[in-house]
C-alpha positions as CSV (number, residue, x, y, z in Angstrom):
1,X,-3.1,-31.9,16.7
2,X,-2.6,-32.6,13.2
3,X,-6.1,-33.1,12.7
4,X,-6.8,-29.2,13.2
5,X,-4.4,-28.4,11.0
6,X,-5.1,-30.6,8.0
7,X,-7.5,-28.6,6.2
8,X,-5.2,-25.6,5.9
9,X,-2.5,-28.3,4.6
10,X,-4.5,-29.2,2.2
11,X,-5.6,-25.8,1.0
12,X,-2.0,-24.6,1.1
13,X,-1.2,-27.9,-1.6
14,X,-3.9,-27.6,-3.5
15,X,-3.2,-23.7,-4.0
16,X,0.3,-23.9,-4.8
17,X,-0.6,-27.3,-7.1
18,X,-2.5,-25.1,-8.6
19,X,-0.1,-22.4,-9.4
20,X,2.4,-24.3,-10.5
21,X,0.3,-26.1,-12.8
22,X,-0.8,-22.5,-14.4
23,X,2.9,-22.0,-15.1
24,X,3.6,-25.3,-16.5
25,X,0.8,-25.9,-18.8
26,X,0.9,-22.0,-19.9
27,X,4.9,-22.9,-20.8
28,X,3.5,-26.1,-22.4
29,X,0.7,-24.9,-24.7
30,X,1.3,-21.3,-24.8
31,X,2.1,-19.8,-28.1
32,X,5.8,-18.9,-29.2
33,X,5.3,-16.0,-31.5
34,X,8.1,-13.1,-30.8
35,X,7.2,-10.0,-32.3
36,X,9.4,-6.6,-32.7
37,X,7.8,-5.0,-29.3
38,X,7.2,-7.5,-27.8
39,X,9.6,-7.6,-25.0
40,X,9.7,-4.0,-25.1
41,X,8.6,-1.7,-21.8
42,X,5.2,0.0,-22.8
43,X,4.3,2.9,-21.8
44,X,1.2,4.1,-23.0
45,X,1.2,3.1,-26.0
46,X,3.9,5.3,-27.1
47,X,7.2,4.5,-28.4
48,X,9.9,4.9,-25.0
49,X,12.2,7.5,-25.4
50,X,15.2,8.5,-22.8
51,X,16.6,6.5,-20.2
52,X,15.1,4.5,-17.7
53,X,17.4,5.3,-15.4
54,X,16.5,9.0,-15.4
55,X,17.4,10.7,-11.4
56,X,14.9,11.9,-9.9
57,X,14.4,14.8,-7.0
58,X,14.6,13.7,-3.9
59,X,11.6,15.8,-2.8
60,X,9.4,13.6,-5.1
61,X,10.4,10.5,-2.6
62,X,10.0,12.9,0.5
63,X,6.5,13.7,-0.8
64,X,5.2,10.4,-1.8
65,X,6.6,9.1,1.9
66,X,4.5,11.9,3.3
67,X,1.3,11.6,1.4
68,X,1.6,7.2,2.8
69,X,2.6,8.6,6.7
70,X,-0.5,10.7,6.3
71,X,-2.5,8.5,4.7
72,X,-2.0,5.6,7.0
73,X,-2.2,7.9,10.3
74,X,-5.3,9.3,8.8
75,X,-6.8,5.8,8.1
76,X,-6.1,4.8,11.6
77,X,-8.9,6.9,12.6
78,X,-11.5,4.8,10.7
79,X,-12.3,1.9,13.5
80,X,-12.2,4.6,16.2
81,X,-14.9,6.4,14.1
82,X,-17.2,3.5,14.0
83,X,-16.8,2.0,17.7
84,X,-16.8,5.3,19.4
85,X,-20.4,5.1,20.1
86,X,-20.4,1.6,21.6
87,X,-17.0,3.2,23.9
88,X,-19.1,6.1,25.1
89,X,-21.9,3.3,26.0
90,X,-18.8,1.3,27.7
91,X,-17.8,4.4,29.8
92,X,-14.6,4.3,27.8
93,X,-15.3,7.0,25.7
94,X,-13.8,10.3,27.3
95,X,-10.8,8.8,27.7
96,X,-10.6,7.6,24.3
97,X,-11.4,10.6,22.9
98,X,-8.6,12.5,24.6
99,X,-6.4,10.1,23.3
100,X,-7.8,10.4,19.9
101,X,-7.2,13.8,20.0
102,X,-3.5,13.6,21.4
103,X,-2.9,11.4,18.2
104,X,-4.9,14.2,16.3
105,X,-2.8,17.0,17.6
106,X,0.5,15.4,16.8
107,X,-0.6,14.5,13.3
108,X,-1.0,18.1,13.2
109,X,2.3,19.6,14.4
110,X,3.9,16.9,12.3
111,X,2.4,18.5,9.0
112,X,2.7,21.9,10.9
113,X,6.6,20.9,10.4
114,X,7.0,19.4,7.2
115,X,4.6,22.8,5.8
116,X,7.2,25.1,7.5
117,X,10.0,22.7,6.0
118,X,8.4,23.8,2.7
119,X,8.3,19.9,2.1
120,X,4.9,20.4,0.3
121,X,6.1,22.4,-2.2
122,X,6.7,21.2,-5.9
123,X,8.5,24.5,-7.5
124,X,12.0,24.0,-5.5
């Protein structure tokens, strides 16, 4: 049993030997030069200015969840776009498609809702 799972044991040591040896010698030999900006946040290139705490709307989270809900549901209909010929050759593919659709519909109504909501809207 052990014997199947050597050559992942071995992989896993020899990957994290070899990140902990990065960190090491890079603390070891690195240079220790500290400049004025250096431990500064960048941003661009410019010099930061307000707080980095600043608040933000809530409907920018409510957006950004929306655009990865859609996103992700959307991308789920990738691998049913590339198999669905070999399910119609399976006899599968009627009854996939109808469920497809279901999923399709439901994406639908959901943005149908948030639309309504006014949850796409910026100028609030």
């Amino acid at each position: 049993m052990l014997n199947d799972y050597l050559p992942i044991l071995i992989m896993v040591v020899a990957v994290l030997g070899f990140g902990i040896a990065n960190l090491i010698l890079s603390d070891v030999l690195g240079a220790r030069r500290r400049a004025v900006g250096k431990g500064d946040a960048y941003e661009c290139g410019l010099a930061p200015t307000g707080n980095a705490r600043m608040r933000l709307s809530i409907h920018f989270y409510l957006v950004a969840v929306l655009f990865i809900l859609f996103d992700v549901e959307s991308l789920m209909l990738l691998p049913w776009a590339v198999a669905a010929k070999s399910m119609a050759a399976a006899g599968v593919g009627d009854i996939v498609f109808k469920e497809v659709l279901a999923f399709v519909v439901v994406l639908g109504l959901g943005l149908a809702y948030v639309w309504r909501k006014g949850g796409l809207t910026w100028d609030r």
